[in-house]
C-alpha positions as CSV (number, residue, x, y, z in Angstrom):
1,X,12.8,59.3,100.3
2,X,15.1,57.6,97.7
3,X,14.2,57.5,94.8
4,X,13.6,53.6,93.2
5,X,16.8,54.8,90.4
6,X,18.9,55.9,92.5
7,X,18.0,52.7,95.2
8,X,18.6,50.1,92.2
9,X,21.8,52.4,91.1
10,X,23.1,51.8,94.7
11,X,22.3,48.3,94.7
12,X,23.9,47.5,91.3
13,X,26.8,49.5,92.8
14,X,26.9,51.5,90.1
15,X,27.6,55.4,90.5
16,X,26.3,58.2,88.5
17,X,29.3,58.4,85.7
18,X,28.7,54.0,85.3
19,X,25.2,54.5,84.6
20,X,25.8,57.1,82.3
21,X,28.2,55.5,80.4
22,X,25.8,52.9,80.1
23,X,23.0,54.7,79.2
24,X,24.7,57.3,76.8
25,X,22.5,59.7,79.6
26,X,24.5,63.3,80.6
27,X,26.1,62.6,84.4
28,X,23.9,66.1,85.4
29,X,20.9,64.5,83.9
30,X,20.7,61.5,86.0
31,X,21.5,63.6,89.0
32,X,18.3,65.7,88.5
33,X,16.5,62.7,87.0
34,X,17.0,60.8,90.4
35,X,16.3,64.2,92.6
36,X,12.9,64.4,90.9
37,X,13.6,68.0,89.3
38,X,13.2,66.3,85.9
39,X,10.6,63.0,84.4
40,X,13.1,60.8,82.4
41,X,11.9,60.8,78.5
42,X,10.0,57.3,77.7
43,X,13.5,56.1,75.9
44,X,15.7,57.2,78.7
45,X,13.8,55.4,81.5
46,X,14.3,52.0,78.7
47,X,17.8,52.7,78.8
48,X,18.0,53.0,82.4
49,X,16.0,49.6,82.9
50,X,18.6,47.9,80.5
51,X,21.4,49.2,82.3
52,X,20.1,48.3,85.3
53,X,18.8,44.5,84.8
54,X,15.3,45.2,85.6
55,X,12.2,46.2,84.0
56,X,11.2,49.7,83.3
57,X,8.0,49.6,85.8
58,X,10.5,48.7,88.6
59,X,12.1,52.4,88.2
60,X,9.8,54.3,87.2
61,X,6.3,52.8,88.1
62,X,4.9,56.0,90.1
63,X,6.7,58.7,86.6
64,X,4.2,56.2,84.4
65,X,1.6,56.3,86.1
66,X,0.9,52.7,86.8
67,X,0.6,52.5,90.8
């Protein structure tokens, strides 16, 4: 399964170094953000959101809780 930041990444056409330039977010975090061996910190998934055009519940609905 993909996960929904790494699905809106692709879609954006954005790759891992755009969305870390972005974000100010390490190129290695992301990477283990979107593999699921790390929970994005409550301001990264805000800067991934903003990067990405979308709300923060979009990415990151099921990390929060919300579903």
């Amino acid at each position: 399964m993909i996960s929904p930041l790494r699905e809106k990444r692709f879609f954006a056409q954005l790759s891992i170094y755009d969305i870390g330039q972005r974000t100010g977010i390490d190129t290695a975090r992301i990477s283990l953000i979107e593999r699921g061996y790390k929970v994005p910190r409550e301001e990264e998934m805000e800067r991934f959101a903003k990067a990405l055009g979308c709300s923060v519940e979009d990415i990151f609905s099921q990390t929060r809780g919300d579903d």
